[in-house]
LUMMARDO-10107 format. One record per residue (C-alpha): x, y, z; residue number from 1. Coordinates in Angstrom, 2 decimals, always signed. Example, Ala and Ser with C-alpha at 12.3 -4.5 7.8 and 13.67 -1.06 7.14 Angstrom:
# residues 2
> +12.30;-4.50;+7.80;1
> +13.67;-1.06;+7.14;2
***
This chain:
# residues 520
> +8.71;-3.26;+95.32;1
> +5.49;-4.04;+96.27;2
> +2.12;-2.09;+95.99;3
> -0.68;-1.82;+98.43;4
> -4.05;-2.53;+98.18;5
> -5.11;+1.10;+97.12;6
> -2.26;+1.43;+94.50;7
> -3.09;-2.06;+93.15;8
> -6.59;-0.79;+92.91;9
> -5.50;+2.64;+91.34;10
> -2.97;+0.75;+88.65;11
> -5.92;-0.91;+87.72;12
> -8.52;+1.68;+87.37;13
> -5.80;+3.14;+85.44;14
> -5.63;+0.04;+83.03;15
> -9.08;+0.48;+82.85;16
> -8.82;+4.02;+81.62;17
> -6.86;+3.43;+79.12;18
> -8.23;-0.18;+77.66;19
> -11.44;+2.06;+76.95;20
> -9.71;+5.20;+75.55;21
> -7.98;+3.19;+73.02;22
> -10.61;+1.33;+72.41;23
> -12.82;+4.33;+71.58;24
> -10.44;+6.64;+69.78;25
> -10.28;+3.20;+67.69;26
> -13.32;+2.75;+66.93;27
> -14.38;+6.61;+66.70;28
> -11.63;+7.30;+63.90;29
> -12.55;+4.17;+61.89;30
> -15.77;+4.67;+62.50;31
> -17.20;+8.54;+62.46;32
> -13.83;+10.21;+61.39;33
> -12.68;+8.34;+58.70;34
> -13.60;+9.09;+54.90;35
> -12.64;+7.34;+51.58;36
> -12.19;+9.45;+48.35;37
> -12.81;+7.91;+45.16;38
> -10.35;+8.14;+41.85;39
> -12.49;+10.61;+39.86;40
> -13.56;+12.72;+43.02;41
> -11.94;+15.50;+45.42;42
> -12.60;+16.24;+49.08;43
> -13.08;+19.84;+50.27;44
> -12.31;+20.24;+54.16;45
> -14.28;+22.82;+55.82;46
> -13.17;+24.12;+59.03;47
> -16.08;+24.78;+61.53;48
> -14.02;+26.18;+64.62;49
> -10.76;+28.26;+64.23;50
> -10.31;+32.47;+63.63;51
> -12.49;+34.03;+61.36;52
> -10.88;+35.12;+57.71;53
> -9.12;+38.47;+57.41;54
> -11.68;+40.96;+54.56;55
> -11.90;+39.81;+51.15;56
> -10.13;+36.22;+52.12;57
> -11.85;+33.42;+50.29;58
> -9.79;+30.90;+51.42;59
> -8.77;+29.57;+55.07;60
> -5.30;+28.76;+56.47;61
> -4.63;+26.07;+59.11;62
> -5.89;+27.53;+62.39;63
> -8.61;+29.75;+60.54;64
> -12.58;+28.82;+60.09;65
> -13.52;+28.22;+56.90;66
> -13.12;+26.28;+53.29;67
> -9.63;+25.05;+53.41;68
> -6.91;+26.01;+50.04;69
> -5.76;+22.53;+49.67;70
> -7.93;+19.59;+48.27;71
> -7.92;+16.16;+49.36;72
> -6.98;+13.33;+47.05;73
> -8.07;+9.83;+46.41;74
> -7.18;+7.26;+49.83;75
> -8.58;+6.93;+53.71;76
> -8.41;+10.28;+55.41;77
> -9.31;+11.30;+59.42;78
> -11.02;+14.24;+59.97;79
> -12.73;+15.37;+63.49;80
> -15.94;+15.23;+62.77;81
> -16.63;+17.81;+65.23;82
> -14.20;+20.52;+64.12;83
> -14.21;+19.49;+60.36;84
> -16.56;+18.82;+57.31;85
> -15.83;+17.14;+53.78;86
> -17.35;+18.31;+51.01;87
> -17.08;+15.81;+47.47;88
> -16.63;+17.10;+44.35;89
> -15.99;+15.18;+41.05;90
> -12.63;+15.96;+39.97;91
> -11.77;+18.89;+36.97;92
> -12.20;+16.19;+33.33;93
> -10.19;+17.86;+30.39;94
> -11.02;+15.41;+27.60;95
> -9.10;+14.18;+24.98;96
> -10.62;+13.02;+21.47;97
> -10.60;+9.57;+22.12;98
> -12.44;+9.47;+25.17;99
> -16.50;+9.55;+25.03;100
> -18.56;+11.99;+26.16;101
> -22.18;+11.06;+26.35;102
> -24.97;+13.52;+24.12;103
> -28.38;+12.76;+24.79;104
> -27.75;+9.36;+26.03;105
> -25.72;+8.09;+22.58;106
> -21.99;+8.11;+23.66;107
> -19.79;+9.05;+20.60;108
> -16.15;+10.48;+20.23;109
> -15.94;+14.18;+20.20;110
> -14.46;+15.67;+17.38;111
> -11.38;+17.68;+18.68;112
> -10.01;+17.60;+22.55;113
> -10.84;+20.04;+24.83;114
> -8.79;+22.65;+26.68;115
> -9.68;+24.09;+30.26;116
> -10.02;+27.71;+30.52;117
> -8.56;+28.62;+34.54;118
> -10.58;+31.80;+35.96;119
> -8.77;+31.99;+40.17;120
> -10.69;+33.30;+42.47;121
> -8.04;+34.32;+44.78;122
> -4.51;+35.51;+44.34;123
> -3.38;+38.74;+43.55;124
> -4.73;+41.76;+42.18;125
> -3.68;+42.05;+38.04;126
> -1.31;+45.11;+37.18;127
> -3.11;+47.89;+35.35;128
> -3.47;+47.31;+31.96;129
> -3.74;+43.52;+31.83;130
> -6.80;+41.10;+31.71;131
> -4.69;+37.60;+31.79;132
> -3.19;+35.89;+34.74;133
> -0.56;+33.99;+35.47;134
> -0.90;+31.62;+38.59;135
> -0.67;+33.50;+41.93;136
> -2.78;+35.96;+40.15;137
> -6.78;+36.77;+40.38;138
> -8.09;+36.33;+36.93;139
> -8.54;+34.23;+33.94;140
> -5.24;+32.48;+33.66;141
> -2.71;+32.47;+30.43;142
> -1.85;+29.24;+30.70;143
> -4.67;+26.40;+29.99;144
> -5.26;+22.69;+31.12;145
> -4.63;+20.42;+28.04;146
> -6.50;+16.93;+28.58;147
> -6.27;+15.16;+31.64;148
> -7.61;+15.02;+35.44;149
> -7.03;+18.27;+37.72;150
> -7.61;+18.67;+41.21;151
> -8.70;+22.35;+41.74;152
> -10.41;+23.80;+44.92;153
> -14.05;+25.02;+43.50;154
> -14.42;+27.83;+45.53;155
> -11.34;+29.25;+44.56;156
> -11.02;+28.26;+40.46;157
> -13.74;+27.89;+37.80;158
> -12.96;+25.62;+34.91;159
> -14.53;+26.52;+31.42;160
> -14.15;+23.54;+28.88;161
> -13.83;+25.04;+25.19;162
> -12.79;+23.25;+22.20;163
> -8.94;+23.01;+21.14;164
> -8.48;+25.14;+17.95;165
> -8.15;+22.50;+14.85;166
> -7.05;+23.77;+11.48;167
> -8.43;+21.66;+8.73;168
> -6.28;+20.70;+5.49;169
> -6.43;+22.80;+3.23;170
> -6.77;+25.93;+5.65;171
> -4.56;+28.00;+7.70;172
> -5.36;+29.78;+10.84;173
> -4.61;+33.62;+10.91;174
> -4.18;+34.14;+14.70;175
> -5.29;+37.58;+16.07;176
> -2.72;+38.00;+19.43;177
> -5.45;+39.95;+21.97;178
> -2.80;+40.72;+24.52;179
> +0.84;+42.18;+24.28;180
> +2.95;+45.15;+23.40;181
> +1.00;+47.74;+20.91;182
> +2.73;+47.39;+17.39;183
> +2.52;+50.14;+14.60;184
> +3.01;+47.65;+11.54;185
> -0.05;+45.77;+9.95;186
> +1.20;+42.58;+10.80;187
> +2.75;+42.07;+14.24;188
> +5.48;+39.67;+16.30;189
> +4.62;+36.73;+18.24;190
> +4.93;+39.34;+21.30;191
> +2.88;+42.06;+20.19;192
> -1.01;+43.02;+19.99;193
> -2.67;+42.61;+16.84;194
> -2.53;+39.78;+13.78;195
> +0.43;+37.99;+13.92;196
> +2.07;+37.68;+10.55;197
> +2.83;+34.01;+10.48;198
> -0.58;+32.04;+9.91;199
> -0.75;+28.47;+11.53;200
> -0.26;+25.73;+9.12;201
> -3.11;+22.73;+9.29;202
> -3.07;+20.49;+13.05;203
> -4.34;+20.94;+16.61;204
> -3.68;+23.84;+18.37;205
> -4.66;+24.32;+22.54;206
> -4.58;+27.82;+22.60;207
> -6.47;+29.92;+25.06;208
> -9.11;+31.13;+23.69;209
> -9.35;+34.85;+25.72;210
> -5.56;+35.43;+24.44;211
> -5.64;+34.10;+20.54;212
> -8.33;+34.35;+18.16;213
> -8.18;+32.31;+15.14;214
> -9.73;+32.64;+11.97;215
> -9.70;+29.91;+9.34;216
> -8.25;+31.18;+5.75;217
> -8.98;+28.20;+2.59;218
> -5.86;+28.04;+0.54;219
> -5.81;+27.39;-2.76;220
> -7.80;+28.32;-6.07;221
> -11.50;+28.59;-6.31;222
> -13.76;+30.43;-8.81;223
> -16.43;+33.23;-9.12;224
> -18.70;+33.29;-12.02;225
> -21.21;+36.30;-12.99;226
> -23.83;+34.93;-15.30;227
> -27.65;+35.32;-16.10;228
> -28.61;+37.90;-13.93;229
> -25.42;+38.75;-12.42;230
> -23.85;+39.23;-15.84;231
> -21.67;+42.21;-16.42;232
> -23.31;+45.11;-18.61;233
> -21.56;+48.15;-19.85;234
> -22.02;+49.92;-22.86;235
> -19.56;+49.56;-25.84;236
> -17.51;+51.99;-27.78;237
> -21.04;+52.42;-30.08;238
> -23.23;+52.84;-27.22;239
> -24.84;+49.77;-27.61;240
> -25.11;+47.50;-24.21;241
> -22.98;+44.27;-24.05;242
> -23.40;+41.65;-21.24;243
> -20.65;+39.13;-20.88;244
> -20.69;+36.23;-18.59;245
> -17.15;+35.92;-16.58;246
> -15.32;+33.45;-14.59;247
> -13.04;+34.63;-11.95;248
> -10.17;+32.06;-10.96;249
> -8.96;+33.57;-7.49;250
> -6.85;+32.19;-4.70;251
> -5.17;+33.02;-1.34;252
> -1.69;+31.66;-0.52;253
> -0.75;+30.89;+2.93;254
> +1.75;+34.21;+3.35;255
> -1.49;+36.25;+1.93;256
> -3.80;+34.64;+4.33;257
> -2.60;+37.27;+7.75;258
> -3.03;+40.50;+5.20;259
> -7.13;+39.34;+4.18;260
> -7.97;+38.55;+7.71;261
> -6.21;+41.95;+8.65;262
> -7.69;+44.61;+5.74;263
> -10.74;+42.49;+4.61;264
> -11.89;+39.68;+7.98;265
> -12.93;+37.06;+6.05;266
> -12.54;+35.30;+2.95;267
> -16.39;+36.23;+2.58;268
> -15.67;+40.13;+2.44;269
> -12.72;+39.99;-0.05;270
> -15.42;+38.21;-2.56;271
> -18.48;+41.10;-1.56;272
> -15.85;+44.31;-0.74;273
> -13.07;+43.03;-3.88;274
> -13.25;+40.90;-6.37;275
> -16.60;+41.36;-7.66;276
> -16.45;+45.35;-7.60;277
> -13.19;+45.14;-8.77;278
> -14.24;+42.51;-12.02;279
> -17.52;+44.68;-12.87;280
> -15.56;+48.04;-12.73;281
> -12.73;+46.65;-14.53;282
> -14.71;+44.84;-17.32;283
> -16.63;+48.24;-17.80;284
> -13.89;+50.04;-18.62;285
> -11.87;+47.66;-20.52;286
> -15.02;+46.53;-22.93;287
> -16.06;+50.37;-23.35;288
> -12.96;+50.79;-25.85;289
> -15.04;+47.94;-28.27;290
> -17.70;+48.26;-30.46;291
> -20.48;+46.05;-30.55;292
> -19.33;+45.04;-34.42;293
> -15.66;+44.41;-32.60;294
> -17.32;+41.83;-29.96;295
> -18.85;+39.99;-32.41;296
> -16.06;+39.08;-34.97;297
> -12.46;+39.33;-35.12;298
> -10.12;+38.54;-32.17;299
> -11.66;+41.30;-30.12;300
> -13.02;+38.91;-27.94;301
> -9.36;+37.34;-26.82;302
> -7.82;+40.73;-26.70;303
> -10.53;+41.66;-24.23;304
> -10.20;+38.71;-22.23;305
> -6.53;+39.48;-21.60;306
> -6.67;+42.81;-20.85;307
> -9.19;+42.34;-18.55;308
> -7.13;+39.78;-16.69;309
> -4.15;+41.54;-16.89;310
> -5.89;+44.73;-15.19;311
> -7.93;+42.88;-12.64;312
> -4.39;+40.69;-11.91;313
> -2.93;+43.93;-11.06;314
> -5.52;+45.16;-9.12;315
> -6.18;+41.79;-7.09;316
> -2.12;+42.11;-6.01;317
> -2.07;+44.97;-4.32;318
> -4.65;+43.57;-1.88;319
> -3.09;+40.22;-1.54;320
> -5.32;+38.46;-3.67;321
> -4.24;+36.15;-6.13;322
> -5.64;+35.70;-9.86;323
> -4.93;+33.02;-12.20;324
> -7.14;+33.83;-15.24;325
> -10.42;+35.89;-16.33;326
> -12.25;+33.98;-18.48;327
> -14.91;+35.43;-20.81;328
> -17.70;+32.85;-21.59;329
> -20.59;+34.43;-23.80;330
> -20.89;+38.10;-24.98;331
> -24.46;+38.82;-25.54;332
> -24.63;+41.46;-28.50;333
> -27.64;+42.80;-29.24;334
> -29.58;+41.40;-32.48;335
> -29.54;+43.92;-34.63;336
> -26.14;+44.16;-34.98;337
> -25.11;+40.42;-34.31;338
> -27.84;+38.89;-36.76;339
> -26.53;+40.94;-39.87;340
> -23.20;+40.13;-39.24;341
> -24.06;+36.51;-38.24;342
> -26.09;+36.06;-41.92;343
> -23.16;+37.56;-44.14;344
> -20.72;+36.03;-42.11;345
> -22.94;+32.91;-42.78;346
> -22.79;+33.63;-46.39;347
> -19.07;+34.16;-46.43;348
> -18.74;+30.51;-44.77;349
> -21.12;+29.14;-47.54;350
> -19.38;+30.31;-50.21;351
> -16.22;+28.99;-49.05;352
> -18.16;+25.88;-48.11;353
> -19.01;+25.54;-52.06;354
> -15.76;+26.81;-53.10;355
> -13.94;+23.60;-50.65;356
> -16.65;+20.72;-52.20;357
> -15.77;+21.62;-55.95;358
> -12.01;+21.46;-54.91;359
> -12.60;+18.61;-52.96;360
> -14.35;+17.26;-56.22;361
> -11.31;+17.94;-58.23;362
> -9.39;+16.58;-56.04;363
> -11.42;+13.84;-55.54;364
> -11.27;+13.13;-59.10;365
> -7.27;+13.21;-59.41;366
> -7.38;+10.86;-56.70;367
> -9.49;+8.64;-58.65;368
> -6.89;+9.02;-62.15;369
> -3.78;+8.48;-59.29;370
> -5.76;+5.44;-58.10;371
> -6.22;+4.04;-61.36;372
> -2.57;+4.55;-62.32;373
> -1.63;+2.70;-59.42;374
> -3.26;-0.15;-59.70;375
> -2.41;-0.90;-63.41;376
> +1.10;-0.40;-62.70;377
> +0.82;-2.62;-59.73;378
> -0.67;-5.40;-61.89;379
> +1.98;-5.30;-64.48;380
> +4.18;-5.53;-61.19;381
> +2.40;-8.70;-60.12;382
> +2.64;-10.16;-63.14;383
> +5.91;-9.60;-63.83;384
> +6.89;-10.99;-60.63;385
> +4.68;-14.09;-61.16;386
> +6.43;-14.28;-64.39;387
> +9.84;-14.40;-62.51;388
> +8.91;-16.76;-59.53;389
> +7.85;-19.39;-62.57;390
> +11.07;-18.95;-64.50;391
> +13.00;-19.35;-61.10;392
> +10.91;-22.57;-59.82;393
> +11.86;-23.96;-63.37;394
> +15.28;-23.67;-62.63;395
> +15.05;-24.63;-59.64;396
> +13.45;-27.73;-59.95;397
> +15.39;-28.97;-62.88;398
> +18.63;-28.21;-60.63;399
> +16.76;-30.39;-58.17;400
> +16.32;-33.31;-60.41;401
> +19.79;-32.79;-61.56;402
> +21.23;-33.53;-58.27;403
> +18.73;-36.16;-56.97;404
> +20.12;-38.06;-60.05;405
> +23.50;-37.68;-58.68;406
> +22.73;-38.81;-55.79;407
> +21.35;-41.45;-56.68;408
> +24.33;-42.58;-58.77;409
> +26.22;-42.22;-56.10;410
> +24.50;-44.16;-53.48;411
> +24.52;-47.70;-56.21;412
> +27.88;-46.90;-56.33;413
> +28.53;-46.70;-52.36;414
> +26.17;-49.93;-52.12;415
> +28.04;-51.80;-54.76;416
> +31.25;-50.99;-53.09;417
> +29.90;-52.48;-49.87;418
> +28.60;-55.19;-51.24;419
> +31.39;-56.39;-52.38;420
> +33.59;-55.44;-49.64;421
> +30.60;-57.75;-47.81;422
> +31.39;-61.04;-50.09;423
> +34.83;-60.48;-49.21;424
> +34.50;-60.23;-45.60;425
> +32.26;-62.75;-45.76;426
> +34.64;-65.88;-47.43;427
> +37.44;-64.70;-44.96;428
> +35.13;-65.32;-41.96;429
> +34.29;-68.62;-43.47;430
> +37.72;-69.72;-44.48;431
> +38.48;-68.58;-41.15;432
> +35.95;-70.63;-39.10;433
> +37.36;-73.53;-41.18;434
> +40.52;-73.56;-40.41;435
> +39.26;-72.85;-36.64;436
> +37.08;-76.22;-37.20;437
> +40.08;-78.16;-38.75;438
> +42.23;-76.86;-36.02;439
> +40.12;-77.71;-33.21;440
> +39.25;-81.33;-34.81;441
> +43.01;-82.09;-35.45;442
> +43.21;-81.15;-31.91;443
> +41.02;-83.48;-30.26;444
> +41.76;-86.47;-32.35;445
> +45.18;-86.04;-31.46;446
> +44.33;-85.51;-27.77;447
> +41.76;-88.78;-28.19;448
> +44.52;-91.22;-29.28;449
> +47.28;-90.03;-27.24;450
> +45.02;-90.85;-23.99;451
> +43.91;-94.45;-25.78;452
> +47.54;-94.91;-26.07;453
> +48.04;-94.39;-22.63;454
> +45.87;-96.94;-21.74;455
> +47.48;-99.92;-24.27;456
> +44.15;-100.73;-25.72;457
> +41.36;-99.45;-26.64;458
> +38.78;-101.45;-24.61;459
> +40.54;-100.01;-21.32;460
> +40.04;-96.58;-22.47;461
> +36.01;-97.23;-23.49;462
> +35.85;-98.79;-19.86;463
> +37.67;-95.55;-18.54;464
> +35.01;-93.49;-20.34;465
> +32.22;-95.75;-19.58;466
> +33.44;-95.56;-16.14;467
> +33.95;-91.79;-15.92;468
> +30.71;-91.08;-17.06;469
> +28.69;-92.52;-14.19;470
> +27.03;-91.18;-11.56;471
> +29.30;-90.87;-8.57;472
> +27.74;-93.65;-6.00;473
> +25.90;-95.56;-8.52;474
> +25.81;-99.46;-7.15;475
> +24.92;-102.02;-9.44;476
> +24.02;-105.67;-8.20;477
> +22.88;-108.96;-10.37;478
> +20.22;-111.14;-8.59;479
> +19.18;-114.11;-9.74;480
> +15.14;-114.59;-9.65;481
> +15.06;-118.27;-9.99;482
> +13.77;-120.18;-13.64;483
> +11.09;-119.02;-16.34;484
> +12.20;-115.15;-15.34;485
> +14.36;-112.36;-17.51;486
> +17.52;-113.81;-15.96;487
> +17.47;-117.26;-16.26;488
> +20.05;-116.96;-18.87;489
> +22.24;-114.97;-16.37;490
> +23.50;-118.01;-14.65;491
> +27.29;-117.23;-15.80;492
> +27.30;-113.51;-14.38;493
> +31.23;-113.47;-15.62;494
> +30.66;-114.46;-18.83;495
> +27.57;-111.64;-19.15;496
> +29.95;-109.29;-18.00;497
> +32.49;-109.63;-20.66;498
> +30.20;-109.77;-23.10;499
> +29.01;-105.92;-21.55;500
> +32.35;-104.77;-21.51;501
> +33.59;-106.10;-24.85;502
> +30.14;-103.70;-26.27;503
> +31.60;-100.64;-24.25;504
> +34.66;-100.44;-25.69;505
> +33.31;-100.99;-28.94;506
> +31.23;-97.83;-28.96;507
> +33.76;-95.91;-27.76;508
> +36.31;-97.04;-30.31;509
> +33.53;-96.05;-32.76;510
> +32.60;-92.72;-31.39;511
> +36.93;-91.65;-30.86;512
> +37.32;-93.06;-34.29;513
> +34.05;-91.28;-35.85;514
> +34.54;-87.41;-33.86;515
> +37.44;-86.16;-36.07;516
> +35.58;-86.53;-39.24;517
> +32.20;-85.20;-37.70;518
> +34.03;-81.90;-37.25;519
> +35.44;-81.45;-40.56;520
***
């Protein structure tokens, strides 16, 4: 179908349109509208057109002017301009202890994490009678933020950061429970009001801070010592005044630790309100049954010491308080009854002092007769034994003489026996090796004139040897070198020849005829 002019004209006007309507909502929301939230920040819309909020609502819902409930995250986001505003906030930091936190410029780690304390804004009202919140609620909220990032709206929750509750070694933490059921005992349930009877053992705790307080208990032994001026006084059985200077070995055990905190607060106020009252009242009374004379000598002293630990032990349990041992240091009598009894008990000591050097002298001279004694007898000993060893190396060494001279004997004996069994061995190996030669040359000589025989004279078998004996390939030739020379008389080569050969089988006659008797 086609158009016409005006609807051609209107299809493209409409083009138009809509070319520059995309184009502008384009640009408009990545340009005025759009907003980028960072990781450690939060955006907070704010509604400028919509219905106002009902009385006492803090909060807007979609379709309602005002700060908006939900928070915007990290990412791109489109908001109209027109109608809406972002507010940034940096995002809710619960630290741990590893991360830094800056003081004063120096960054350092903290000491303990932290834990956030939630107080809404909005929610409902609390039911009569309670001061903690759970979420949905208006209030400070039971539960706390343990370390990490939150994203909470800040018109609707503040954050408190407080430290986490850290119980040192050698401490335990007595934990006070400020909400729950009302309890009638002195120590109380996890669920009820009041101290809890279980203490915390040492670690890290995030408690909140408006439910549980903690107090920190030391466990263990320590010591409390009234001298100089804070001696104990009291007056004795005499009426005269005796100070004595005391050491108090104390301690709380962990099960103890929930009854101090409970009767006394603090380990501070069971030393002020019990143990020292308690040791000056009880060393009064027990030292009052003493006299001064008592104090001084005898085992007064020790018997005081241990009733005065057993009565302040007693005393000390009933309040939860443990105690290992009173000990009673100096007892400060006055002088004029101490120095009389120090200068005859001096006196006493000296005579006894005397008395132990003149039997010390005795003795010391009995050791000296003993002493003697032994070392006469232990001379006669050594001689005696010298004595013996002399009389036994005698004997010994004539008994060694003895038998060296037996030996001896008996090795000329041995040797003459192989000596002559050496002669003997001797002339059979030579008769032997004669009868070998003889052999051998009786041998050969036969062997010597069987093989001339074979030839039928002797000559032939000295030419044979003479003949054997040279080199294989040897040529010999005669040339005559004409008169005056070495061979002029070599003019009758055959007769020269036979006179040769005749010579050869001469020496070999002689040497056949001359071996046999060579070997004998």
């Amino acid at each position: 179908m086609s158009l016409t002019r005006p609807g051609r004209y209107l299809l493209a006007a409409f083009g138009l349109l809509m070319v520059y309507l995309v184009g502008y909502e384009g640009a408009y929301r990545w340009g005025a509208s759009r907003v980028w939230i960072g990781p450690d920040e939060m955006g907070v819309v704010v509604a400028r057109v919509g219905k106002d909020l009902p009385s006492g609502q803090i909060l807007a819902k979609p379709g309602e002017k005002g700060v908006r409930e939900e928070v915007l995250g990290t990412g791109r986001h489109f908001v109209n301009p027109i109608n809406e505003t972002i507010e940034m906030y940096p995002i809710i930091h619960i630290r741990s202890a590893q991360e830094m936190t800056e003081v004063k410029g120096n960054k350092r780690p903290m000491p303990v994490p932290e834990v956030g304390v939630v107080t809404s804004l909005v929610g409902t009202p609390l039911p009569e009678g309670e001061f903690l919140a759970n979420e949905g609620q208006r209030g400070i909220w039971r539960r706390v933020l343990t370390p990490g990032r939150y994203r909470l709206n800040p018109y609707a929750y503040k954050v408190e950061r407080v430290p986490a509750t850290s119980i040192e070694p050698g401490y335990v933490g007595v934990v006070t429970h400020l909400s729950g059921a009302a309890s009638t005992t002195e120590l109380v349930k996890p669920h009820e009001r009041g101290v809890l009877e279980t203490a915390l053992p040492p670690g890290l705790y995030f408690l909140n801070p408006y439910e549980y307080r903690v107090n920190k208990v030391r466990i263990g032994y320590q010591e409390l010592t009234f001298e100089e001026q804070n001696s104990i006084s009291f007056p004795a059985a005499d009426g005269n005044t005796i100070k004595v200077d005391v050491t108090i070995v104390w301690g709380i055990l962990p099960e103890d630790a929930p009854h101090i905190v409970k009767q006394f607060g603090s380990e501070k106020a069971v030393v002020d309100n019990v143990i020292r009252p308690q040791a000056e009242s009880k060393a009064r009374v027990a030292g009052s049954n003493y006299t001064s004379r008592q104090f001084v000598e005898g085992d007064s002293r020790e018997r005081f010491q241990d009733e005065l630990t057993r009565k302040l032990k007693d005393e000390l349990n009933t309040k939860h308080v443990r105690l290992l041992l009173a000990l009673i240091r100096n007892i400060d009598v006055p002088d004029s009854v101490r120095k009389p009894i120090q200068t005859a008990k001096v006196a006493v000591e000296q005579d006894l002092t005397n008395k132990a050097k003149t039997d010390t002298s005795k003795v010391q001279t009995e050791l000296n007769t003993i002493r003697g004694t032994v070392e006469i007898e232990a001379a006669k000993a050594r001689s005696e034994t010298e004595k013996l060893v002399l009389e036994e190396t005698s004997r010994g060494r004539a008994e060694v003489l003895r038998i060296q001279a037996e030996t001896k004997k008996k090795i000329a004996e041995k040797q003459a026996e192989a000596a002559l069994v050496r002669g003997e061995t001797k002339k059979a190996l030579g008769k032997a090796e004669a009868d070998v030669v003889q052999a051998i040359g009786a041998s050969e000589g036969l062997a010597t004139a069987l093989k001339v025989a074979s030839f039928g004279d002797p000559s032939a078998y000295g030419l044979w040897r003479f003949a054997d004996a040279l080199p294989e390939g040897l040529r010999i030739q005669l040339r005559y070198a004409g008169l005056g020379t070495l061979w002029t008389d070599m003019a009758e080569p055959a007769k020269i020849q036979g006179a040769l050969l005749q010579q050869m089988q001469r020496d070999a006659a002689d040497e056949a005829a001359s071996r046999p008797s060579a070997k004998k």
